[in-house]
C-alpha positions in Angstrom: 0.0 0.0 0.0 1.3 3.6 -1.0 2.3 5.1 2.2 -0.4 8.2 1.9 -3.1 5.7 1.9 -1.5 3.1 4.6 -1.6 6.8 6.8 -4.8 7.7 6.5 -6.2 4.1 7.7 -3.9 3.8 10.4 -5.2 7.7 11.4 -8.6 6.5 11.2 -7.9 2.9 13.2 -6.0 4.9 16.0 -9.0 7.7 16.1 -11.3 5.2 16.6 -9.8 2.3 18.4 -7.1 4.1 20.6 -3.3 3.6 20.7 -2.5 -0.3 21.7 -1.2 -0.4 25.2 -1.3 3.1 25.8 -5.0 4.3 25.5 -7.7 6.3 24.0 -7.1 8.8 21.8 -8.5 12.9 22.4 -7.5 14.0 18.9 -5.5 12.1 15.9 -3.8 14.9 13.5 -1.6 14.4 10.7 1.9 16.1 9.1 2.7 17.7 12.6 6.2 19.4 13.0 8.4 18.6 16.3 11.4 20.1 15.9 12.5 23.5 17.9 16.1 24.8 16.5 15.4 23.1 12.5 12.3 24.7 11.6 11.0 22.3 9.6 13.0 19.4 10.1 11.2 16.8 11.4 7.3 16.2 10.7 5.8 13.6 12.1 3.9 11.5 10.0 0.4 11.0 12.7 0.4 12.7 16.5 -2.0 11.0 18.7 -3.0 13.5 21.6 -3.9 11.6 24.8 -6.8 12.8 26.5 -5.6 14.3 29.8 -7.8 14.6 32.8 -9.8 17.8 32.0 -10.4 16.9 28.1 -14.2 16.5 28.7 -13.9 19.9 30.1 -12.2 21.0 26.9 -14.9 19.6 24.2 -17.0 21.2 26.4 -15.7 24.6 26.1 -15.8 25.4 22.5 -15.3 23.1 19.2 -13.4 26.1 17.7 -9.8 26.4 17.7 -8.6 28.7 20.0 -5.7 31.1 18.7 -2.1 30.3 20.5 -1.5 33.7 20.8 -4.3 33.8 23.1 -3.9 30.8 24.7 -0.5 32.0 25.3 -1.7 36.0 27.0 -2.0 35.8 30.5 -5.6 36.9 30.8 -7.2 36.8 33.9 -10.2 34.8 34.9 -13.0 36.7 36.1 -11.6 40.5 36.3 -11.2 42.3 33.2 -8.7 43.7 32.4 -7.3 46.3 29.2 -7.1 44.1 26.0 -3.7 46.3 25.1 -1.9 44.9 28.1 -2.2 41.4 27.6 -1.8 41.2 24.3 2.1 42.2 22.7 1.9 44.5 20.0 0.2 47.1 18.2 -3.6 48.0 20.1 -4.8 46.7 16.5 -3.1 43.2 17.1 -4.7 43.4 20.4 -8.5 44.2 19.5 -8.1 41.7 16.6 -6.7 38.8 19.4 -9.5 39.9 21.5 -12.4 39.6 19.2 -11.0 36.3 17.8 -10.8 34.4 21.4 -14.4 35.6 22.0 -15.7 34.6 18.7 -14.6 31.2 20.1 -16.3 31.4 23.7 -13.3 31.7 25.6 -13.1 35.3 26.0 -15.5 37.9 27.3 -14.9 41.4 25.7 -16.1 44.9 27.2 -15.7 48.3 26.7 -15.0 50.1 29.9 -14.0 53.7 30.3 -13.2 54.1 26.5 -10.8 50.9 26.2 -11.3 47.4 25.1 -10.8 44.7 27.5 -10.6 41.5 28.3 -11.2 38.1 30.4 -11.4 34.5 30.4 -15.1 33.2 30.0 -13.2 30.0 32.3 -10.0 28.5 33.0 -8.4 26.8 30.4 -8.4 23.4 31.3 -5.2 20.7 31.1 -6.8 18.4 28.7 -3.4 17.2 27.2 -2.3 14.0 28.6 0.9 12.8 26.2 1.8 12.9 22.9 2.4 9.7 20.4 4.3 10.0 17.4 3.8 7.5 14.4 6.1 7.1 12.0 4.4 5.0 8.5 7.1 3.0 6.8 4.7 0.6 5.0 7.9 -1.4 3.4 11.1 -1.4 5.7 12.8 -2.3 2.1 12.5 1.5 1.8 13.2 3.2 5.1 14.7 6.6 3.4 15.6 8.3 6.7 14.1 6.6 9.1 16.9 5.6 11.5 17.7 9.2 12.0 14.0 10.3 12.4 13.8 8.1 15.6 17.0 8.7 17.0 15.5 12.7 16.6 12.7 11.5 18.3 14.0 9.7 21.1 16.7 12.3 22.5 14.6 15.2 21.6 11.7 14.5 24.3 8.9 15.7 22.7 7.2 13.1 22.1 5.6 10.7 25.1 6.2 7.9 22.8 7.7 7.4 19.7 6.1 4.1 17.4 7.3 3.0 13.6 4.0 1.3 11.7 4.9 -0.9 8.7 3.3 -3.5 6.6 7.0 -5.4 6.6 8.2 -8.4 8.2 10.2 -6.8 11.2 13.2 -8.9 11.6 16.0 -8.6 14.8 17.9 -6.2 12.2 14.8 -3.9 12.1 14.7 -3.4 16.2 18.4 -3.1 16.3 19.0 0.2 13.9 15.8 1.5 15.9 16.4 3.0 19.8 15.1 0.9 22.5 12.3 3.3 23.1 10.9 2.8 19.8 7.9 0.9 19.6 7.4 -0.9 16.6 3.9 -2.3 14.5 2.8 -4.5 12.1 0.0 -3.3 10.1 -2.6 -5.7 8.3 -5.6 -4.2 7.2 -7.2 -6.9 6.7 -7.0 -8.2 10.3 -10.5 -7.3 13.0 -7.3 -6.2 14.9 -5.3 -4.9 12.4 -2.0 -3.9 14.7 0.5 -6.4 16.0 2.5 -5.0 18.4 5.6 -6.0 17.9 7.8 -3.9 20.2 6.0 -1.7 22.5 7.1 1.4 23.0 8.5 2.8 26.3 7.6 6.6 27.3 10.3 9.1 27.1 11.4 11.4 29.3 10.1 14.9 28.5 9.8 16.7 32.1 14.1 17.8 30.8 16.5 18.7 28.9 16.7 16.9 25.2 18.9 16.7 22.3 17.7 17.7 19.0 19.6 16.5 16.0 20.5 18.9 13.4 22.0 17.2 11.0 24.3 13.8 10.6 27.2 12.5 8.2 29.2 9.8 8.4 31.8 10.1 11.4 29.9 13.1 12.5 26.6 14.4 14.2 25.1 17.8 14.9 23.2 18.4 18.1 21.9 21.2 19.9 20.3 21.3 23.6 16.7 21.9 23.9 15.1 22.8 27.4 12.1 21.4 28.5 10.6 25.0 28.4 11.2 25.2 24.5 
Protein backbone atom coordinates (compact mmCIF):
# COMPACT_ATOMS: atom_id res chain seq x y z
CA UNK A 1 0.00 0.00 0.00
CA UNK A 2 1.27 3.58 -0.98
CA UNK A 3 2.32 5.11 2.25
CA UNK A 4 -0.37 8.16 1.95
CA UNK A 5 -3.11 5.69 1.95
CA UNK A 6 -1.46 3.14 4.56
CA UNK A 7 -1.63 6.78 6.85
CA UNK A 8 -4.85 7.66 6.47
CA UNK A 9 -6.24 4.12 7.65
CA UNK A 10 -3.95 3.78 10.38
CA UNK A 11 -5.16 7.66 11.43
CA UNK A 12 -8.64 6.51 11.16
CA UNK A 13 -7.87 2.88 13.24
CA UNK A 14 -6.00 4.94 16.01
CA UNK A 15 -8.99 7.68 16.07
CA UNK A 16 -11.33 5.15 16.59
CA UNK A 17 -9.77 2.32 18.37
CA UNK A 18 -7.14 4.10 20.59
CA UNK A 19 -3.35 3.60 20.72
CA UNK A 20 -2.51 -0.32 21.72
CA UNK A 21 -1.17 -0.40 25.21
CA UNK A 22 -1.28 3.09 25.84
CA UNK A 23 -5.02 4.30 25.47
CA UNK A 24 -7.74 6.28 24.00
CA UNK A 25 -7.09 8.82 21.83
CA UNK A 26 -8.47 12.88 22.39
CA UNK A 27 -7.53 13.98 18.90
CA UNK A 28 -5.49 12.15 15.94
CA UNK A 29 -3.77 14.92 13.46
CA UNK A 30 -1.61 14.38 10.68
CA UNK A 31 1.91 16.15 9.10
CA UNK A 32 2.68 17.71 12.59
CA UNK A 33 6.21 19.43 12.97
CA UNK A 34 8.44 18.64 16.28
CA UNK A 35 11.43 20.12 15.86
CA UNK A 36 12.49 23.51 17.88
CA UNK A 37 16.13 24.82 16.46
CA UNK A 38 15.44 23.08 12.54
CA UNK A 39 12.32 24.65 11.62
CA UNK A 40 11.00 22.30 9.60
CA UNK A 41 13.03 19.38 10.08
CA UNK A 42 11.19 16.80 11.40
CA UNK A 43 7.29 16.25 10.70
CA UNK A 44 5.83 13.56 12.11
CA UNK A 45 3.89 11.54 10.04
CA UNK A 46 0.38 10.98 12.74
CA UNK A 47 0.37 12.67 16.46
CA UNK A 48 -2.01 11.05 18.66
CA UNK A 49 -2.99 13.46 21.57
CA UNK A 50 -3.86 11.60 24.81
CA UNK A 51 -6.82 12.76 26.47
CA UNK A 52 -5.56 14.31 29.78
CA UNK A 53 -7.83 14.61 32.79
CA UNK A 54 -9.75 17.78 31.99
CA UNK A 55 -10.41 16.92 28.11
CA UNK A 56 -14.24 16.52 28.71
CA UNK A 57 -13.88 19.92 30.09
CA UNK A 58 -12.21 20.99 26.87
CA UNK A 59 -14.89 19.56 24.17
CA UNK A 60 -17.03 21.22 26.44
CA UNK A 61 -15.72 24.59 26.10
CA UNK A 62 -15.81 25.44 22.47
CA UNK A 63 -15.27 23.06 19.19
CA UNK A 64 -13.44 26.11 17.75
CA UNK A 65 -9.81 26.41 17.71
CA UNK A 66 -8.63 28.73 20.02
CA UNK A 67 -5.65 31.14 18.74
CA UNK A 68 -2.13 30.26 20.48
CA UNK A 69 -1.52 33.67 20.78
CA UNK A 70 -4.31 33.77 23.07
CA UNK A 71 -3.86 30.75 24.74
CA UNK A 72 -0.51 32.03 25.34
CA UNK A 73 -1.71 36.02 26.96
CA UNK A 74 -2.01 35.79 30.45
CA UNK A 75 -5.65 36.85 30.81
CA UNK A 76 -7.23 36.81 33.94
CA UNK A 77 -10.19 34.78 34.89
CA UNK A 78 -13.04 36.75 36.06
CA UNK A 79 -11.62 40.52 36.32
CA UNK A 80 -11.23 42.30 33.23
CA UNK A 81 -8.69 43.66 32.40
CA UNK A 82 -7.32 46.32 29.15
CA UNK A 83 -7.13 44.11 25.98
CA UNK A 84 -3.73 46.27 25.13
CA UNK A 85 -1.95 44.92 28.13
CA UNK A 86 -2.23 41.41 27.59
CA UNK A 87 -1.83 41.20 24.25
CA UNK A 88 2.12 42.24 22.70
CA UNK A 89 1.92 44.50 20.04
CA UNK A 90 0.19 47.11 18.16
CA UNK A 91 -3.58 47.99 20.09
CA UNK A 92 -4.81 46.66 16.54
CA UNK A 93 -3.06 43.19 17.10
CA UNK A 94 -4.72 43.36 20.38
CA UNK A 95 -8.53 44.23 19.47
CA UNK A 96 -8.09 41.72 16.63
CA UNK A 97 -6.72 38.80 19.43
CA UNK A 98 -9.52 39.91 21.54
CA UNK A 99 -12.42 39.57 19.16
CA UNK A 100 -11.01 36.32 17.81
CA UNK A 101 -10.85 34.42 21.45
CA UNK A 102 -14.37 35.58 21.95
CA UNK A 103 -15.74 34.55 18.72
CA UNK A 104 -14.60 31.23 20.14
CA UNK A 105 -16.32 31.44 23.74
CA UNK A 106 -13.32 31.72 25.55
CA UNK A 107 -13.14 35.25 26.05
CA UNK A 108 -15.50 37.88 27.26
CA UNK A 109 -14.94 41.37 25.71
CA UNK A 110 -16.06 44.85 27.22
CA UNK A 111 -15.75 48.35 26.71
CA UNK A 112 -14.97 50.07 29.92
CA UNK A 113 -13.97 53.66 30.26
CA UNK A 114 -13.22 54.10 26.52
CA UNK A 115 -10.83 50.91 26.21
CA UNK A 116 -11.25 47.36 25.09
CA UNK A 117 -10.81 44.70 27.54
CA UNK A 118 -10.58 41.46 28.31
CA UNK A 119 -11.15 38.14 30.41
CA UNK A 120 -11.42 34.51 30.45
CA UNK A 121 -15.13 33.17 30.03
CA UNK A 122 -13.24 30.01 32.29
CA UNK A 123 -9.98 28.49 33.04
CA UNK A 124 -8.37 26.82 30.42
CA UNK A 125 -8.40 23.42 31.31
CA UNK A 126 -5.17 20.69 31.15
CA UNK A 127 -6.80 18.42 28.74
CA UNK A 128 -3.40 17.23 27.25
CA UNK A 129 -2.33 13.99 28.65
CA UNK A 130 0.85 12.82 26.22
CA UNK A 131 1.81 12.89 22.85
CA UNK A 132 2.42 9.70 20.36
CA UNK A 133 4.27 10.05 17.36
CA UNK A 134 3.83 7.46 14.39
CA UNK A 135 6.13 7.14 11.99
CA UNK A 136 4.37 4.98 8.54
CA UNK A 137 7.07 3.00 6.84
CA UNK A 138 4.66 0.59 5.01
CA UNK A 139 7.92 -1.39 3.36
CA UNK A 140 11.13 -1.36 5.66
CA UNK A 141 12.82 -2.25 2.13
CA UNK A 142 12.46 1.51 1.81
CA UNK A 143 13.22 3.16 5.12
CA UNK A 144 14.73 6.59 3.45
CA UNK A 145 15.55 8.26 6.66
CA UNK A 146 14.06 6.59 9.12
CA UNK A 147 16.91 5.59 11.51
CA UNK A 148 17.67 9.15 12.02
CA UNK A 149 13.99 10.28 12.43
CA UNK A 150 13.82 8.14 15.63
CA UNK A 151 16.95 8.72 16.98
CA UNK A 152 15.50 12.65 16.57
CA UNK A 153 12.65 11.51 18.31
CA UNK A 154 13.97 9.67 21.14
CA UNK A 155 16.70 12.29 22.47
CA UNK A 156 14.58 15.24 21.56
CA UNK A 157 11.72 14.49 24.28
CA UNK A 158 8.88 15.72 22.71
CA UNK A 159 7.18 13.11 22.12
CA UNK A 160 5.62 10.73 25.10
CA UNK A 161 6.16 7.88 22.78
CA UNK A 162 7.67 7.42 19.75
CA UNK A 163 6.13 4.12 17.39
CA UNK A 164 7.29 2.96 13.62
CA UNK A 165 3.96 1.33 11.69
CA UNK A 166 4.87 -0.91 8.72
CA UNK A 167 3.30 -3.50 6.60
CA UNK A 168 6.99 -5.37 6.63
CA UNK A 169 8.20 -8.38 8.21
CA UNK A 170 10.23 -6.78 11.22
CA UNK A 171 13.22 -8.94 11.60
CA UNK A 172 15.98 -8.63 14.79
CA UNK A 173 17.91 -6.24 12.18
CA UNK A 174 14.80 -3.90 12.13
CA UNK A 175 14.66 -3.38 16.25
CA UNK A 176 18.39 -3.10 16.30
CA UNK A 177 18.95 0.21 13.89
CA UNK A 178 15.77 1.53 15.93
CA UNK A 179 16.36 2.98 19.84
CA UNK A 180 15.10 0.89 22.50
CA UNK A 181 12.34 3.29 23.10
CA UNK A 182 10.91 2.80 19.78
CA UNK A 183 7.87 0.94 19.62
CA UNK A 184 7.45 -0.91 16.61
CA UNK A 185 3.86 -2.30 14.50
CA UNK A 186 2.75 -4.50 12.12
CA UNK A 187 -0.04 -3.28 10.14
CA UNK A 188 -2.63 -5.70 8.27
CA UNK A 189 -5.62 -4.19 7.20
CA UNK A 190 -7.23 -6.86 6.73
CA UNK A 191 -6.99 -8.20 10.26
CA UNK A 192 -10.47 -7.34 13.00
CA UNK A 193 -7.28 -6.19 14.94
CA UNK A 194 -5.26 -4.91 12.36
CA UNK A 195 -2.04 -3.91 14.69
CA UNK A 196 0.53 -6.44 16.02
CA UNK A 197 2.52 -5.04 18.45
CA UNK A 198 5.55 -5.99 17.94
CA UNK A 199 7.79 -3.87 20.18
CA UNK A 200 6.00 -1.67 22.55
CA UNK A 201 7.14 1.42 22.97
CA UNK A 202 8.52 2.78 26.31
CA UNK A 203 7.61 6.58 27.27
CA UNK A 204 10.29 9.10 27.07
CA UNK A 205 11.45 11.36 29.27
CA UNK A 206 10.09 14.93 28.54
CA UNK A 207 9.81 16.74 32.15
CA UNK A 208 14.07 17.77 30.84
CA UNK A 209 16.48 18.69 28.88
CA UNK A 210 16.67 16.91 25.24
CA UNK A 211 18.92 16.66 22.25
CA UNK A 212 17.74 17.69 18.95
CA UNK A 213 19.61 16.51 16.01
CA UNK A 214 20.46 18.94 13.36
CA UNK A 215 21.98 17.17 10.96
CA UNK A 216 24.32 13.83 10.64
CA UNK A 217 27.17 12.49 8.20
CA UNK A 218 29.24 9.79 8.41
CA UNK A 219 31.82 10.08 11.43
CA UNK A 220 29.86 13.08 12.54
CA UNK A 221 26.55 14.37 14.20
CA UNK A 222 25.08 17.75 14.86
CA UNK A 223 23.17 18.39 18.08
CA UNK A 224 21.91 21.18 19.89
CA UNK A 225 20.26 21.25 23.56
CA UNK A 226 16.73 21.87 23.92
CA UNK A 227 15.11 22.84 27.41
CA UNK A 228 12.12 21.38 28.49
CA UNK A 229 10.55 24.98 28.44
CA UNK A 230 11.19 25.19 24.51
Amino acid sequence: MREFGFELRLCAHLEASGVPGVGDVGVVARQLGTSVHAAGGRIVDAMCVLPGPEYGERVELTSDTIPPAVLDAVVPVGEFERATRVFDGPPERAHALAERGADTGFLDVARRNGQTVVRQTTRYPEWVGGLVGVENKPDLGTPGSLDAQMRHDASLGVLDYAIVATESHVTRAHLNRLPDAVGVWRVDFEDDDPIEVVRAPSRLDTSGPGLEVLDAEPGKTNVRAVTAAA
